[in-house]
Each structure stands twice: as C-alpha cells, then as structure tokens.
C-alpha positions in Angstrom: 0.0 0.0 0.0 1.2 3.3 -1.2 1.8 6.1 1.8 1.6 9.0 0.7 4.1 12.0 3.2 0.7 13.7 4.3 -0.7 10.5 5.2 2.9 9.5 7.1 2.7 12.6 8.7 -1.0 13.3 9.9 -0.8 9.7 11.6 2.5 11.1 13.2 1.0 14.0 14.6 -1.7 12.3 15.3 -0.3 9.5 17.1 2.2 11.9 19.2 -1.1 13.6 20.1 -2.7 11.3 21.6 0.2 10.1 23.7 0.6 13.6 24.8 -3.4 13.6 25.9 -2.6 10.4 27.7 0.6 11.7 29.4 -1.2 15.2 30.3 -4.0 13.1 31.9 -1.7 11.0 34.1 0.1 14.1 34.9 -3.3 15.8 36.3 -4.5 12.3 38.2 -1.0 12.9 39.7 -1.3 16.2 40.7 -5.0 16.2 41.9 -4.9 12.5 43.5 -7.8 11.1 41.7 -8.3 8.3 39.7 -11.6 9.1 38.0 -11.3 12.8 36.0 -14.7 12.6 34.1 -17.7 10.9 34.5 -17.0 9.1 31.0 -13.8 7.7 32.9 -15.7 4.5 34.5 -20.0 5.6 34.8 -21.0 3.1 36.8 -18.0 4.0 39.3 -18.8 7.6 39.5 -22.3 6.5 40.7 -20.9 4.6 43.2 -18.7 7.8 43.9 -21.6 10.3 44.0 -23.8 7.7 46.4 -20.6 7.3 48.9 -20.1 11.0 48.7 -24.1 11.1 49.7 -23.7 8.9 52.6 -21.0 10.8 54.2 -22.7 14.0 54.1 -25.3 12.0 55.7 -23.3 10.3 58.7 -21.1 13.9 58.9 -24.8 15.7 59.9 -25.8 12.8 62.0 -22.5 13.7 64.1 -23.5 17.5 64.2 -26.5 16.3 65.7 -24.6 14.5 68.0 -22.4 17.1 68.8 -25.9 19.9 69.4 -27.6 17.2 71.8 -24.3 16.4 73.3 -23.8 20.0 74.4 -27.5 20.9 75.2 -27.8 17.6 77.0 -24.2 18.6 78.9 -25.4 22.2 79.8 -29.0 20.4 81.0 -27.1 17.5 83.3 -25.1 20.3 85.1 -28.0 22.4 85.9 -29.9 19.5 86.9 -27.3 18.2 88.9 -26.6 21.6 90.8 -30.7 21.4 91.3 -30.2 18.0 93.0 -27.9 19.7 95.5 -30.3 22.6 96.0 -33.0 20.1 97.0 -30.2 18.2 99.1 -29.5 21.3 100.8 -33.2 22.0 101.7 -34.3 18.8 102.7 -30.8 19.4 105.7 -32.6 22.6 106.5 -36.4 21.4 106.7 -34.6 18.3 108.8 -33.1 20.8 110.9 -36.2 23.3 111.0 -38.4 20.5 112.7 -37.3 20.9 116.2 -39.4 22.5 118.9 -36.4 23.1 120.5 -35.5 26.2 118.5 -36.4 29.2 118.7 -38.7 31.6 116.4 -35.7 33.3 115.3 -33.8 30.7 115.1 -36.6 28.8 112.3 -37.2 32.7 110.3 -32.8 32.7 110.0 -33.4 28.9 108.4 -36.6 30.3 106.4 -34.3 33.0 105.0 -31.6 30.4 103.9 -34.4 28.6 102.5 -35.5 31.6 100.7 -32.3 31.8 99.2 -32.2 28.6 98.0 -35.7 29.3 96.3 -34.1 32.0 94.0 -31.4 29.7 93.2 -33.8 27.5 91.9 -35.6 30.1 90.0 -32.9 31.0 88.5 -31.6 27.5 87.5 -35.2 26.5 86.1 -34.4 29.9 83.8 -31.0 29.0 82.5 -29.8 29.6 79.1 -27.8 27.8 77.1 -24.7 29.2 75.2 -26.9 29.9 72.0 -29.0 32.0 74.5 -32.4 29.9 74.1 -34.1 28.9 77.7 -33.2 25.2 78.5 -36.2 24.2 80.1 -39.0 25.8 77.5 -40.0 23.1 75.3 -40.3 24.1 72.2 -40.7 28.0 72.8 -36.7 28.4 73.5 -36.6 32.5 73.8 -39.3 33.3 76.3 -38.3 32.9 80.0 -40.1 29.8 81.4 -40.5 30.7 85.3 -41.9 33.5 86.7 -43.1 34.0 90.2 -47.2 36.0 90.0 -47.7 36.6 93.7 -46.3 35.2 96.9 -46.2 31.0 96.9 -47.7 31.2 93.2 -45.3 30.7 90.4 -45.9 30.1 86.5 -44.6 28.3 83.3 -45.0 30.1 80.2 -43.9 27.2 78.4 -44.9 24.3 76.3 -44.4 20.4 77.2 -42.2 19.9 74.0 -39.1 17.9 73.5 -36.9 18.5 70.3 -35.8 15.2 68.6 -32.6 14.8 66.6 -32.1 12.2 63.9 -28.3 11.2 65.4 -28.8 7.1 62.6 -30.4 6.4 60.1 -33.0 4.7 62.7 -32.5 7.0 65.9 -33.1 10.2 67.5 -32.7 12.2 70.6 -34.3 14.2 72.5 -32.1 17.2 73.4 -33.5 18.7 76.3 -36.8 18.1 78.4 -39.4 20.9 79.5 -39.0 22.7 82.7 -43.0 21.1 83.2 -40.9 17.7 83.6 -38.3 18.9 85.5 -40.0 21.1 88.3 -43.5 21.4 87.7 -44.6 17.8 87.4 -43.7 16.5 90.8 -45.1 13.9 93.4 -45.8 15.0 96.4 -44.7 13.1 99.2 -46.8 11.4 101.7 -48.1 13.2 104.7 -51.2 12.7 106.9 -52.5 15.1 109.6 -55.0 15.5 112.1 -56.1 17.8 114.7 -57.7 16.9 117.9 -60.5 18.6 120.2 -59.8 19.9 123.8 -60.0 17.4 126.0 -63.1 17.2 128.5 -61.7 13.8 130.5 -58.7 14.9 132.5 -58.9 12.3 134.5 -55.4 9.5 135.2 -55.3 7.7 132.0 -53.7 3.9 131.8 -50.9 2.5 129.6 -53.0 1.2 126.3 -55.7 4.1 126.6 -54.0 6.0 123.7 -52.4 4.4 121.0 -50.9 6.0 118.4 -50.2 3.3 115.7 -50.4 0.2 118.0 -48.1 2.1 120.8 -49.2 3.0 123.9 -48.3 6.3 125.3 -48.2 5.1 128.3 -50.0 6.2 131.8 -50.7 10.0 132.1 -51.7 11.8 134.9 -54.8 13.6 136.2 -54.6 16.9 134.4 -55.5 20.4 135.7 -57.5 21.6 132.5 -57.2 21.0 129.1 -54.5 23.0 127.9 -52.4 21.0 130.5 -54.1 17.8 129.0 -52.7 18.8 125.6 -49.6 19.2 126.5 -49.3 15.9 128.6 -50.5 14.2 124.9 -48.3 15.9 123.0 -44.9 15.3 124.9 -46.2 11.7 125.0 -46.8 11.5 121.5 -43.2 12.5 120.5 -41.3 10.8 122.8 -42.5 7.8 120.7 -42.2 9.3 117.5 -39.4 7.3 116.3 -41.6 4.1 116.9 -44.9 5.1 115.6 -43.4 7.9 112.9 -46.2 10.5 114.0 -45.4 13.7 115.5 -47.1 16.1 117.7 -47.6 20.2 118.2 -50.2 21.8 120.0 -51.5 24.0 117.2 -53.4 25.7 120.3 -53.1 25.2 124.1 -55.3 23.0 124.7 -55.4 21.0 120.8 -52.8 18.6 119.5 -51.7 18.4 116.2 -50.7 14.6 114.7 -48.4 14.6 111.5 -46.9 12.1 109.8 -44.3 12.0 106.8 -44.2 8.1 106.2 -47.5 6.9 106.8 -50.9 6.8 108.2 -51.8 7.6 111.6 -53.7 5.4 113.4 -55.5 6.6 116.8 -57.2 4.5 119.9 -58.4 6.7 122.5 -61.1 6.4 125.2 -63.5 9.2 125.6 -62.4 12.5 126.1 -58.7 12.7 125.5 -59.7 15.1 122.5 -58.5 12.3 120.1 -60.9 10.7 117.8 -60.5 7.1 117.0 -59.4 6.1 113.4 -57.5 6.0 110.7 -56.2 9.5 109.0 -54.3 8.3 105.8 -51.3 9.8 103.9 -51.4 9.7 100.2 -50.6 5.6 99.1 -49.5 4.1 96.1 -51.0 0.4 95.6 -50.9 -2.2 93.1 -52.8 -5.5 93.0 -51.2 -8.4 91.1 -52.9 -10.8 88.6 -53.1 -14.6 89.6 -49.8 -16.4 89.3 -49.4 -18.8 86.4 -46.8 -20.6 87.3 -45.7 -22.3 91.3 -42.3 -22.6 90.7 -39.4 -22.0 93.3 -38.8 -18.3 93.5 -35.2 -17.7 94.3 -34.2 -15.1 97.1 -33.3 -12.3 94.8 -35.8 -12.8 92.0 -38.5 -10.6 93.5 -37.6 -7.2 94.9 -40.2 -4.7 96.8 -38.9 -0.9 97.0 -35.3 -2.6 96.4 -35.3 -5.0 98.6 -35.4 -9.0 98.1 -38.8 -10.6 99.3 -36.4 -13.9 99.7 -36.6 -17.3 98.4 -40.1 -18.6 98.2 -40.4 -22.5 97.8 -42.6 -24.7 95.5 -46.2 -23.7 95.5 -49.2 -26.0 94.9 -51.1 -23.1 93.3 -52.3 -19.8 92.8 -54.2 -19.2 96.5 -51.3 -21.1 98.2 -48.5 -18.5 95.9 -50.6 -15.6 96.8 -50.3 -16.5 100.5 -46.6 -16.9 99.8 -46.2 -13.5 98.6 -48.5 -12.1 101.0 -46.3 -13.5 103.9 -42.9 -12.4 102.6 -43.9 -8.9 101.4 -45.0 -8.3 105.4 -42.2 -9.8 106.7 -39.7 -6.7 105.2 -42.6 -4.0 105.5 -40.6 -2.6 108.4 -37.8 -1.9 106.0 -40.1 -1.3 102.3 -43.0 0.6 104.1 -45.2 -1.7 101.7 -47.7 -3.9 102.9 -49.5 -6.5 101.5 -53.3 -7.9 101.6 -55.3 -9.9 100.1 -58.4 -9.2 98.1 -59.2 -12.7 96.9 -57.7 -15.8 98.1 -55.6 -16.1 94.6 -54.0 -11.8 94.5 -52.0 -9.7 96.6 -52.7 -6.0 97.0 -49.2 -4.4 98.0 -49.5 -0.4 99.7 -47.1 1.8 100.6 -47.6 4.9 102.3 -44.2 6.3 101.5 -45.2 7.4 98.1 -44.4 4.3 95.8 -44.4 0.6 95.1 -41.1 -0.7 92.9 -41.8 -4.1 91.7 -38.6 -6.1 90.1 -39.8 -9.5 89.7 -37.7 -12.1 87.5 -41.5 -14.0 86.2 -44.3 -12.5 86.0 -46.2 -15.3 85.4 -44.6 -16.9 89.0 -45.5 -13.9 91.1 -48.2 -12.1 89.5 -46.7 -9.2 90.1 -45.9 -6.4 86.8 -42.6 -5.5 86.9 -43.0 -1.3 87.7 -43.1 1.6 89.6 -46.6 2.3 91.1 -46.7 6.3 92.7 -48.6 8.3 94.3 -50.4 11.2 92.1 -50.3 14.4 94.1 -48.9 16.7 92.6 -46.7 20.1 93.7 -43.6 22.2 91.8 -40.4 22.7 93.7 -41.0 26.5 93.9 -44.1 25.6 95.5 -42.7 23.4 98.2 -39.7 25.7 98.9 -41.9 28.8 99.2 -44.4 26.6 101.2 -41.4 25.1 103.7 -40.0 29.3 104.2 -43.5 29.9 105.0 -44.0 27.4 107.7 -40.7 27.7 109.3 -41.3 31.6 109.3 -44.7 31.1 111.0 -43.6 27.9 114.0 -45.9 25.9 111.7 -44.5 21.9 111.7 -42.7 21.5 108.3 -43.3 17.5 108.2 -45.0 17.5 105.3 -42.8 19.2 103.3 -39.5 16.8 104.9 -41.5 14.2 102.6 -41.8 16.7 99.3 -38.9 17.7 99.7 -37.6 14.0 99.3 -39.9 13.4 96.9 -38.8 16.0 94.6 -35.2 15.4 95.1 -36.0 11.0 93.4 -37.6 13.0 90.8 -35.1 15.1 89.4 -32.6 12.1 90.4 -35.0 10.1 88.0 -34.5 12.7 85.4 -30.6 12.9 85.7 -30.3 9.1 85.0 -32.1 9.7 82.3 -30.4 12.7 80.6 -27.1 10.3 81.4 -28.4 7.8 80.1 -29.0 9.8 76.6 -25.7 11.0 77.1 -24.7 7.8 76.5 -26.7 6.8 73.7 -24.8 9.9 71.7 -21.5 8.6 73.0 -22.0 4.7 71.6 -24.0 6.5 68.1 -21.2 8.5 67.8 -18.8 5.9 67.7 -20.8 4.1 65.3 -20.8 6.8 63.1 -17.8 7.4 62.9 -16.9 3.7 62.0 -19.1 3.7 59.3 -17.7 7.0 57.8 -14.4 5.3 57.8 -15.9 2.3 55.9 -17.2 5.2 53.5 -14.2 6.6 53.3 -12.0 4.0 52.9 -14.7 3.1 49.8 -14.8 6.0 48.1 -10.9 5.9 48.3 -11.2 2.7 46.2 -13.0 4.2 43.6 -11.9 7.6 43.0 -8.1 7.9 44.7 -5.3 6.8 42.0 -2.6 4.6 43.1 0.4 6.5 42.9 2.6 3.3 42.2 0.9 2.2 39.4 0.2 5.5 38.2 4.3 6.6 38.4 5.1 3.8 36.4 2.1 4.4 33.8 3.5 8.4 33.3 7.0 7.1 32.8 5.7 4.5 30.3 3.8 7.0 28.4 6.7 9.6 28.8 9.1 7.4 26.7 6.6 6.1 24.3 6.3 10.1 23.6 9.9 10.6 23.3 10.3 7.5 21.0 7.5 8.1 18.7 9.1 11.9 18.6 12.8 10.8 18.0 11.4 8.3 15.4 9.5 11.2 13.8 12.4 13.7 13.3 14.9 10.8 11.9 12.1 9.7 9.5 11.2 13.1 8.1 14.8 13.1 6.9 13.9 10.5 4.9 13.3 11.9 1.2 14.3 10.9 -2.1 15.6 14.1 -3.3 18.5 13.3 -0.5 20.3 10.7 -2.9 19.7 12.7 -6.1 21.9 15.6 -5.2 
C-alpha cells in the first residue's frame, strides 16, 4: 500500500497527540490524586462515587447532631445536677427546722436560707444555654419559662415539647426536656394530719388508753385543765415518735396536732382525751397483682419490693397457696419497704405503701403475679411551691413535716431525670462511635474508587513519557527520509 508524506505525517501528529493527551491526563490524576477525571472515565463507578459521597454527608450531619444534643444535653445535666444539691440542701434545713427546740428566730434565720435557695432555683429553672435559648421551654426556646405571679404562686409560660434529633439512620434524641418535667410535674410526698378537740376527760389515764399506731403512750396523769391535758399528749406522743413515725404540736393550748411524713396515723383513745379514733391516711400508692401462672421455686433475689429482696419462696401447689406466699414475705420486710400487702381474693396480693411508691422487680411474672413497675402516688406540687411553702412554715412555727416528705420526693424526681439525661448521654457517646466507623468504611470506599494509586500511576506516566519521546525521535529521523536526499 502506497503512503503518501501527508498521510505518514498526519498519523505522526496524530499518534504523538494522543500520547501527549494520555501523558497530560496521568500528569493531572497525579497532581489532583484522583483516579476518576470525568464521569465518562468509569459511569458506573462515578455513581458509586456520588452515592458514597451522599452517605458521608449524611453520617457527617448525624454527628453535628450529636455534637448539638451532646452540648445541650451537657449544659442540661449540670443544671440539673446543681438542682439535685439545691433540694439536698433544703431537705438538711427542713430536717433541721423540725425541732421545737429552737427558737422563732432561730426557724425565720433557716426560712431566710431557704429563701435563698428558692431563687437559686428560680434561676436554675431559667437557665440559658450558650446559644442563649431557655433550657427548660420546650419548644418555645426564647421566652423565660418561670416566673413567680404573687407570693407561693409561680408560673410556666412554656410548652411540654421535647426536640428530637435524627443522630442514625433509625435514631433520634431528645435534646432537652421541658421545665414542666423537671419542676412542675412533681409527686408530692406522703403526709397525713389530724387535729384533735380539747380534751373534756382529765382524769389518770392507763398505759394502752392511747395508741398512736399500736403504741401505747403510756399512763398519764390527772390533768388540771385542758391545755395541760394537751400538753401531757403531745410530749407523749413524741417521745415515741421514732416508733410510731407521727409527731405532735399543740396547734393551740389546749389542741394537739398529729403529722406524719411516712405513713398513716392510726388513733385509739377512750372518751375524752380530744382524740378521735381512726385512721387518718397519707397519700398511698397500691398495686394488685394478677393470679400467678406458674408455682415454681422463686429464688431469694428474684423478686424485689422498694429494692429490697422478698427472699426465696419455695414450690407452690397453686395460685391461693403463691398468693399467701407473697402475701407473707412482702409483710415480713414491711418494716424496712414501708409496703404492705393484703389480700383481696384468696388467689391476688394488693401491696401499699404509704411512702409514696411501690417498685416491683420481679424475675416471672407469670410466677408472682406481680408487673414488673413503679406504682406512685399522684399528688402533685412544683419545687417553687414546696420551697416557698417550707419558708413559710418555718417563718410562722408551723411543723414542716410534710414538706420533709416533698422535699424527698422531689429530690427522686429530678434524680430520676438525671439518670435519664445520662443515660441519653450515653446513647450519643456509643451513636457516635458508630458513626464514625461507618464513615471510615465510607471513606475507605470512596478511596477505592476515585483515589489513583500513585505506584501504578508513576510507572504508567513514565511509560507513556518514553513512548512520547520514541514516537518523537522516530518522527524527526524519518522526516529526513526523502528521495531528493540521494539525487543531489
């Protein structure tokens, strides 16, 4: 085949070309580090690309999420933990405040540390975070939650919402709770009271002619009137307090005043002591059980009341005979669980507590009956409430039992809620670490498909680099080539 010198020389050029457009494209995956320059490189690999590139912009805002709740949640568990030691802090001064040993002034100096510790808490339930939005609002962030309308009456302006963040592709988190939760929404401890008459039998009284919850306060006296009646009752009363939990003041000279913080109080009294006979009861929480299934051994440990371990229960030969198992066991630890139990048919067991809840932890349900739980009381009161409340009382020589018991109450509460902002806490700590394992995976996949491997591609440039120089050095000697050179 006849070549003619433009045909010799366009395929030249031509050829030289395209090694130069080979060499130049080497050169730039060098310099820029990626494989892939074009989407006409390798489609089906830029896909891959631009779906890896998608799911790290996913998994990268799933950790700003993270990071948001992490901080809010941070900023919540400090102020919730500085709340904790608030309510620490007054339930030592109510403690301290109920003794009729101190003096007026003595009660108003711990009513004004208490006031103190009230404006602490206001401003606590008001806190900011560093963005400047109120952390207990809800979902209204920039109005102030907590105001206080009049003396002992405080409000919240806001809302009961909770912002959720998606932190996986199947999770979220909530990155704060409302200040409703937090202060608002609080059980009331349990407190019973009664007031008596003036006496009108002042007469000697036996041992056993007043009981105050099954104890006797012993023999009294003739009395000279009733105020001196009154007082014999009362200094009676409390010098068994610590057996019977019920306390006494006269509210006037000749009345007695019965509270008690931890349960009900139960009165026998003959005829005109002043003291009616019966039962006065605090707030209870109760839960019946369903009938047991199943009469297996129970062993000690796998059935708790209030924390505590009922003990090992043997073999039962049915549902009446495991209810009067329970029933037994459950009593037999009521001095420590302040829970009692009955029966209201001869195959359940009501348990009752007059401290203010009943915690059930029970291995099988179907062996006890029992719903694993946490059965409380419904009475309601917000922290301000009791603080302001406690000043009051302590201002005025009123008895501050009853707020001993809210105080308590409200201090479990926001315990409760500080295991569970820790416990959120940790939930972003063990996403986050998941995350961040699956962006490497990501990562170390899109790497794969896009970065060049310098090896390789070194060795390609160099290859292409002397296939230029060759096919140039072959051009120059061969355009020397000409016909006209041997005619001369």
């Amino acid at each position: 085949m006849r070549i003619s010198n433009s045909l010799y020389f366009q395929r030249s050029v031509s050829s030289m070309t395209d090694l130069q457009s080979e060499l130049h494209k080497t050169d730039i995956q060098l310099s820029s580090g990626k494989r892939l320059l074009s989407a006409s490189d390798d489609p089906a690999s830029v896909a891959r690309i631009l779906g890896l590139n998608k799911a790290i912009d996913t998994v990268n805002q799933y950790q700003d999420n993270i990071d948001r709740a992490t901080a809010r949640l941070e900023h919540e568990e400090g102020v919730v933990g500085s709340v904790v030691n608030l309510l620490q802090r007054a339930n030592e001064l109510a403690i301290q405040g109920n003794n009729d040993v101190l003096s007026p002034a003595d009660k108003q100096i711990i009513a004004t540390e208490v006031d103190q510790l009230l404006g602490e808490m206001v401003g606590l339930a008001n806190t900011r975070d560093a963005n400047g939005e109120y952390v207990f609002y809800g979902f209204q962030t920039k109005i102030k939650p907590f105001t206080q309308l009049s003396a002992g009456a405080f409000s919240y302006a806001g809302d009961l919402g909770q912002r959720n963040l998606q932190i996986s592709a199947t999770q979220k988190v909530t990155d704060g709770d409302s200040g409703f939760d937090i202060f608002v929404n609080v059980d009331r401890g349990p407190y019973a009271s009664v007031t008596g008459a003036a006496a009108t039998n002042l007469a000697a009284l036996g041992s056993g002619d007043i009981t105050i919850n099954g104890f006797s306060l012993g023999a009294l006296p003739v009395a000279a009137d009733a105020n001196a009646r009154a007082s014999q009752i009362a200094g009676a009363i409390n010098a068994i307090s610590d057996d019977t939990h019920v306390s006494a003041v006269l509210t006037t000279p000749s009345t007695v005043t019965l509270t008690s913080s931890l349960g009900d109080i139960i009165v026998s009294s003959v005829a005109g002591t002043g003291l009616a006979t019966g039962t006065i009861s605090a707030s209870q929480a109760s839960v019946t059980s369903g009938v047991a299934t199943s009469f297996a051994a129970i062993a000690d440990g796998e059935l708790m009341v209030n924390g505590v371990s009922v003990g090992a229960i043997p073999l039962a030969a049915d549902a009446d005979a495991r209810a009067a198992q329970i029933y037994a066991a459950v009593n037999a630890i009521s001095g420590v669980t302040h829970v009692t139990a009955t029966m209201p048919t001869t195959d359940t067991v009501a348990l009752t507590s007059s401290q203010g809840w009943v915690d059930i932890a029970a291995t099988s349900t179907a062996a006890t009956g029992l719903t694993t739980g946490v059965t409380s009381v419904t009475d309601k009161s917000s922290i301000f409430e009791t603080l302001y409340q406690l000043k009051d009382a302590l201002n005025n020589g009123q008895p501050v039992d009853q707020y001993i018991g809210d105080i308590q109450s409200a201090m479990e509460h926001v315990s409760t809620q500080q295991t569970r902002i820790g416990a959120r806490l940790n939930m972003l700590d063990q996403q986050g670490e998941v995350n961040s394992g699956t962006k490497i995976a990501y990562e170390t996949q899109l790497s794969n498909e896009q970065d060049i491997d310098y090896l390789e591609a070194v060795g390609r440039f160099n290859q292409q680099m002397l296939a230029l120089q060759a096919a140039q050095q072959a051009y120059a000697k061969m355009q020397n080539l000409s016909l006209f050179n041997y005619i001369r």
